[in-house]
C-alpha distance (Angstrom), angle and dihedral (degrees) to the residues before:
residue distance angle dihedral
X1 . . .
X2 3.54 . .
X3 4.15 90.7 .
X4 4.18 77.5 51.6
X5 3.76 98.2 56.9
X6 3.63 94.8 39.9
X7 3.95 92.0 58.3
X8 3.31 98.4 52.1
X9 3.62 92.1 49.8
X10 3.49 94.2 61.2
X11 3.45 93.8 40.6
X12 3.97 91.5 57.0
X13 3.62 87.3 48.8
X14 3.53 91.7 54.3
X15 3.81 95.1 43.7
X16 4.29 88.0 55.5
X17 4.02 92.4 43.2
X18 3.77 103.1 45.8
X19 3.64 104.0 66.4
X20 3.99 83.3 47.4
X21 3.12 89.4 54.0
X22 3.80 101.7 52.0
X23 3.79 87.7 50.1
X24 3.81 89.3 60.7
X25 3.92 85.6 51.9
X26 3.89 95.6 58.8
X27 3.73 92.0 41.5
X28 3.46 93.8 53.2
X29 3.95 93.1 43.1
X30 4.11 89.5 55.4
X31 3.56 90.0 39.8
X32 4.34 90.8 62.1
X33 3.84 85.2 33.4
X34 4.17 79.8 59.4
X35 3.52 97.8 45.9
X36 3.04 98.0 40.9
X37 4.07 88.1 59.7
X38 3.94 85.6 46.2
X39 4.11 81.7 59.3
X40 3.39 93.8 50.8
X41 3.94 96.4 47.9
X42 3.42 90.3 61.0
X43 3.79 100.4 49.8
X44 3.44 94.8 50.4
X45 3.96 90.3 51.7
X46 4.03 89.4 40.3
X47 4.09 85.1 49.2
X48 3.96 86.8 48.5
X49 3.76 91.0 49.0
X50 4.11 95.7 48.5
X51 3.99 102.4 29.2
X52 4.14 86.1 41.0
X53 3.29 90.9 -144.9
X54 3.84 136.0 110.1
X55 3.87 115.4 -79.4
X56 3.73 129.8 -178.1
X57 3.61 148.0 -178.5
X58 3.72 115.7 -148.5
X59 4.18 130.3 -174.6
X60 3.83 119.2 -127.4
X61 3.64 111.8 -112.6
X62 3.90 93.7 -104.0
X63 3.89 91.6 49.8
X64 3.72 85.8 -122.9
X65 4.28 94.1 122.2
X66 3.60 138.4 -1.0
X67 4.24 123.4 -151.0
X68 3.69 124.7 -157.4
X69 3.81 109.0 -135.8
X70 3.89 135.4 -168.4
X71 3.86 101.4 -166.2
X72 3.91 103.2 -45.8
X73 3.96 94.8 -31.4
X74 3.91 112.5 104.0
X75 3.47 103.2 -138.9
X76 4.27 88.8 -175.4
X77 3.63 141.6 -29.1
X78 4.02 140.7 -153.8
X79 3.79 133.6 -163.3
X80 3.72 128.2 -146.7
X81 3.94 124.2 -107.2
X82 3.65 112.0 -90.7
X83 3.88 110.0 -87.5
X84 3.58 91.6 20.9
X85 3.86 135.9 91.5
X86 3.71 137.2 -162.9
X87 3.81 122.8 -134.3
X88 3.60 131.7 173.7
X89 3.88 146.5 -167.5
X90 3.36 98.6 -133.3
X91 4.22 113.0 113.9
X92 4.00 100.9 -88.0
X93 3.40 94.8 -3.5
X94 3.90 89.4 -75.3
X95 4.06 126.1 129.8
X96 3.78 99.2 -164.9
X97 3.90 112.1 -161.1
X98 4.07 111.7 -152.2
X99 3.60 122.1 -148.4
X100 3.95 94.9 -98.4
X101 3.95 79.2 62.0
X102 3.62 90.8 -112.9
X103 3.73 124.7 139.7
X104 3.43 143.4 166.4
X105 3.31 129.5 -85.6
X106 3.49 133.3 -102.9
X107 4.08 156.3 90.5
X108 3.61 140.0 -78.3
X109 3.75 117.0 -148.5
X110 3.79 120.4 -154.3
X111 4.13 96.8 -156.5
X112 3.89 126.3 -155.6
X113 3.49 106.3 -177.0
X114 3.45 109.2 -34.8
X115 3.90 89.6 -48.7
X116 4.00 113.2 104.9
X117 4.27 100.2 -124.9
X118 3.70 97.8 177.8
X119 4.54 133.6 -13.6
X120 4.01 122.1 -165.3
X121 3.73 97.0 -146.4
X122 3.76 114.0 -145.3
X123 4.22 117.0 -141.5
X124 3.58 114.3 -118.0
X125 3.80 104.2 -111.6
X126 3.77 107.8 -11.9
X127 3.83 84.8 58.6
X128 3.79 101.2 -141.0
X129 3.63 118.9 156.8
X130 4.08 122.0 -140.3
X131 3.95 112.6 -167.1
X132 3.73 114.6 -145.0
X133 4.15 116.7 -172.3
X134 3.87 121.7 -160.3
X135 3.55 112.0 -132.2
């Protein structure tokens, strides 16, 4: 009896933690999906400011991955979270770093559904990015 009540305790506790707990798995998997975005924004302007040339990072068509190019090298490249996509409102999906380091501003988007679930927003001129995760 005692064995009884005791198993369904802990099963009831599991029952009310696991969906919590798979929450705090996505968030933190679109939170290093973020950062790791915020990474790449600053090599590409870094790699603008040494090469003095024109660096960009540009997101695929389906908002599935991005790549950060110098010319036609790849210099790295990330891919969205499965079920989610990234978007941007940058012209062609392109933040373009000049050699000053200066960019425009802007905001990346990572999409699930057509709910907004996290955006690294790019500073207007000094090109800094901030990451900001939905809960």
């Amino acid at each position: 009896m005692e064995l009884t009540i005791t198993l369904t305790l802990a099963g009831l506790i599991t029952a009310l933690a696991l969906p919590a707990f798979v929450q705090w798995g996505d968030r933190q998997e679109r939170e290093g999906f973020l950062g790791l975005l915020a990474e790449d924004i600053r090599l590409a302007q870094r790699k603008a400011q040494i090469g003095e040339v024109d660096v960009y990072l540009k997101v695929n068509r389906e908002g599935s991955s991005y790549a950060v190019y110098q010319g036609k090298q790849r210099l790295s490249r990330g891919t969205a979270p499965a079920g989610t996509r990234l978007t941007s409102n940058f012209p062609s999906g392109q933040l373009v770093f000049r050699p000053s380091g200066q960019s425009r501003g802007g905001t990346f988007q990572l999409m699930q559904g057509k709910e907004i679930v996290g955006r690294v927003v790019v500073q207007v001129a000094s090109g800094r990015p901030r990451v900001e995760v939905q809960p």
